[in-house]
TORPA-545535 format. One record per residue (C-alpha): x, y, z; residue in one letter. Coordinates in steps of 0.05 Angstrom, whole numbers, padded with zeros to 5 digits, always signed. Example, Ala and Ser with C-alpha at 12.3 -4.5 7.8 and 13.67 -1.06 7.14 Angstrom:
+00246-00090+00156A
+00273-00021+00143S
This chain:
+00589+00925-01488X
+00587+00988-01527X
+00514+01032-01504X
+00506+01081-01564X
+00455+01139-01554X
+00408+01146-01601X
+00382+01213-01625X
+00325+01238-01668X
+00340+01258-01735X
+00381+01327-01746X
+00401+01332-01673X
+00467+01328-01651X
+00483+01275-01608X
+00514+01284-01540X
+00594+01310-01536X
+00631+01249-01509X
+00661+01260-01451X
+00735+01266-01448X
+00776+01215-01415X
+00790+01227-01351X
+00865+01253-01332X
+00906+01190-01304X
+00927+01215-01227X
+00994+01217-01201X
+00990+01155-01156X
+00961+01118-01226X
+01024+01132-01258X
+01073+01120-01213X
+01038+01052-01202X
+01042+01036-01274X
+01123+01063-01282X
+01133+01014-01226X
+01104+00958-01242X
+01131+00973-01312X
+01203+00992-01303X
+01213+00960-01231X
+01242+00896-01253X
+01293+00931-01295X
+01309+00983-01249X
+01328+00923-01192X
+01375+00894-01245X
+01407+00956-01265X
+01418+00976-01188X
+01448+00902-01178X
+01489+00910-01246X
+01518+00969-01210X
+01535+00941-01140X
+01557+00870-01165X
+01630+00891-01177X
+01633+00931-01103X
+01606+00869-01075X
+01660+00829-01109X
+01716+00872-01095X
+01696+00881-01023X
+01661+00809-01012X
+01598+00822-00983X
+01573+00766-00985X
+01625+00734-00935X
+01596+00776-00883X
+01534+00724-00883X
+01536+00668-00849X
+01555+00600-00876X
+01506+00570-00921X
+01442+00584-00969X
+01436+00657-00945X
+01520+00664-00964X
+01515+00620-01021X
+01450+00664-01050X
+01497+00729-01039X
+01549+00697-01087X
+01507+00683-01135X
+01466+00742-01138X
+01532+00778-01144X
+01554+00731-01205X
+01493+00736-01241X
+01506+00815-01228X
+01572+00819-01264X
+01541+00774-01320X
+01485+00809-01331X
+01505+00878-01373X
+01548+00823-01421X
+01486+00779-01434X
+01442+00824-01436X
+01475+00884-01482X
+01511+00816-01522X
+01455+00768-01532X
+01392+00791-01502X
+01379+00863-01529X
+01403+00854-01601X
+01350+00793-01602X
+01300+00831-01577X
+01316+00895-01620X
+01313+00853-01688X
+01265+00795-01670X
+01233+00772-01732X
+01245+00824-01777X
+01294+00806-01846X
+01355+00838-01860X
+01321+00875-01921X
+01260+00902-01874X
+01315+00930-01818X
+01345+00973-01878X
+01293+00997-01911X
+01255+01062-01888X
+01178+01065-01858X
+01134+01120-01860X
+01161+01135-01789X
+01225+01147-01811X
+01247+01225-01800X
+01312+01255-01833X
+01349+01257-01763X
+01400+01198-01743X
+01367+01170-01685X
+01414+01140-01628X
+01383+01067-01647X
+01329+01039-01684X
+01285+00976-01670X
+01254+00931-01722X
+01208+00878-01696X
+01162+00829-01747X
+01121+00769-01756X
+01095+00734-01821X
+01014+00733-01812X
+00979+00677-01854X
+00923+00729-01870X
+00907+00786-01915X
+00937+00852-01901X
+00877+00881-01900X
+00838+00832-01842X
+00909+00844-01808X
+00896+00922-01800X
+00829+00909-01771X
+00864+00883-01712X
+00915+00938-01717X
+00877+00984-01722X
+00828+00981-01659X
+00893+00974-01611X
+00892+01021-01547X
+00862+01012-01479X
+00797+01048-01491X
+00789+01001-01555X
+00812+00930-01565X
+00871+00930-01515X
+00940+00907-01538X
+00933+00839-01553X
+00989+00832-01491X
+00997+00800-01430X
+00929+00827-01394X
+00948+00819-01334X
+01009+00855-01328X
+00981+00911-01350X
+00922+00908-01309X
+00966+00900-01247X
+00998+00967-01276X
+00922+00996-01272X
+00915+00994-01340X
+00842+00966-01341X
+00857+00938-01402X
+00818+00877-01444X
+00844+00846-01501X
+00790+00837-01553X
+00777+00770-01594X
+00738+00792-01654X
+00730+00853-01701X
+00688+00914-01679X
+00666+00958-01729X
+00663+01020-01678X
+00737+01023-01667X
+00754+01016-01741X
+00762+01097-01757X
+00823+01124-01737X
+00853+01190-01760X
+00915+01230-01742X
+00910+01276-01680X
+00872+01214-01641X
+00895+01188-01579X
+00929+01120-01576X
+00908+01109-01503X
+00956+01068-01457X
+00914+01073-01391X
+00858+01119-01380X
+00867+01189-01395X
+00941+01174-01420X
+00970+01155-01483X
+01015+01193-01546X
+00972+01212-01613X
+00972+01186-01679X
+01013+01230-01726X
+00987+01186-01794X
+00941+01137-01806X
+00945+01108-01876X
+00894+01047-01881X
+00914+00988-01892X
+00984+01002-01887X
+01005+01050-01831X
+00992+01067-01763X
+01041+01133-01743X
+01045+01146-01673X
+01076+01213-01651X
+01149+01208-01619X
+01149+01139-01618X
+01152+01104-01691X
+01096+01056-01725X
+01067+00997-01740X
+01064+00969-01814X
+01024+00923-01853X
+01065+00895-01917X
+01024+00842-01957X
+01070+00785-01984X
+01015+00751-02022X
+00931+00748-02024X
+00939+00705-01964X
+01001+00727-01923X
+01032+00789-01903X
+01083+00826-01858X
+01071+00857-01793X
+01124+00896-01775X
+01136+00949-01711X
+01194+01005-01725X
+01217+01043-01669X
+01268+01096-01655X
+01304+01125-01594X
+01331+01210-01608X
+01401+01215-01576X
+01398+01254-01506X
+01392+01244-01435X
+01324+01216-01446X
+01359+01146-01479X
+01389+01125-01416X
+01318+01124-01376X
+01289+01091-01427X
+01336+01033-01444X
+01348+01024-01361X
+01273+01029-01353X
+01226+01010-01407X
+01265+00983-01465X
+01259+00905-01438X
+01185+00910-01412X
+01172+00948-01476X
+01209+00889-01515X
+01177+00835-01491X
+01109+00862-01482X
+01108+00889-01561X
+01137+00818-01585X
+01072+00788-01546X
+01029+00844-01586X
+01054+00815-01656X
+01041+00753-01634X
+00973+00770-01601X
+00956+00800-01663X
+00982+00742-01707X
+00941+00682-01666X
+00875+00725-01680X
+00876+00739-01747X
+00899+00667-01774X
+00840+00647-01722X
+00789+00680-01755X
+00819+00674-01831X
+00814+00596-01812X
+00746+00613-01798X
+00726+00637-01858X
């Protein structure tokens, strides 16, 4: 529930108080929980062919422990192929067209990034009940539309709304897009209904394809540097999967409620 103060007329209501600053133990938590998973697999990407090469696992002894140690070390020398092969260029284009993957987005800067993700899903809804949902992301507001409980087990304290509230509806550039208290990148543009800009990051786009239907459609881009190999060891699959849920999050309420009426 949102508790407004009210205030007589011609005096200024009270400053609100500024989020408070996310501790160190709150974000290591949330890296972890995060970028753990993917960190494991990198780190048993890495060892796989020493284990091979030096057969490890025939030190164990005879059995399921011996057997596991095999096939932990298989799926380790699988791994990179399946996942830089099949896995990542699914998850880098899901959705999107051809056509959408080519053509530039408002985030779109004149430098050649190192890569650049298109993700999108057709919404049976107008574009402009669409950016209501859109528009009211971030975990002070209407949460991600995600998987909860992830998040929350990150410390995110985050809620995924299930309706429209008009107090999170304006949005301008210079606002925080929080990710868990006291954290999150600003908006560099917001162009209603269309864009949401978010600084060093990319942006999310609402494309009508009709009175009824339209595109929603997340564009990302990694710079070239150092930085890239963090992020596509550490947060590029959790980031994946979690932003695919978004789109759909987002898609399930708004056909919900333009079902409705």
């Amino acid at each position: 529930m949102l508790l407004v103060a009210r205030t007589s007329p011609g005096q200024p209501g009270p400053a609100p108080e500024p989020p408070p600053r996310p501790t160190p133990g709150r974000l290591i938590r949330g890296f972890t929980v995060v970028s753990g998973g993917p960190i494991a697999v990198a780190v048993g990407s890495l060892l796989a062919p020493l284990s091979a090469v030096r057969r490890w696992p025939r030190r164990l002894p005879e059995g399921w422990a011996r057997s596991s140690a095999w096939a932990a070390t298989a799926a380790g020398l699988a791994a990179p192929g399946v996942y830089a092969g099949v896995v990542r260029p699914w998850l880098m284009h899901w959705g999107s067209t051809e056509e959408e993957r080519r053509r530039r987005y408002p985030s779109d800067g004149p430098a050649e990034p190192l890569f650049t993700v298109t993700r999108a899903v057709t919404v049976r809804a107008p574009a402009e009940d669409v950016w209501k949902w859109l528009v009211q992301i971030g975990q002070d507001r209407g949460g991600f539309y995600s998987y909860d409980w992830l998040e929350n087990v990150a410390g995110c304290h985050i809620h995924s709304a299930d309706e429209i509230h008009d107090e999170w509806q304006d949005r301008s550039a210079g606002d925080t897009l929080m990710l868990l208290p006291g954290f999150g990148p600003r908006l560099a543009e917001v162009d209603p209904p269309r864009s949401l800009v978010i600084e060093g990051w990319g942006a999310y786009i609402v494309e009508p394809a009709g009175e009824t239907t339209c595109r929603l459609i997340a564009r990302s881009h990694t710079d070239r540097g150092p930085a890239a190999v963090g992020y596509v060891l550490a947060m590029e699959l959790p980031h994946a999967i979690m932003e695919r849920k978004m789109l759909l999050g987002i898609k399930k309420r708004a056909e919900a409620a333009a079902r409705r009426g």
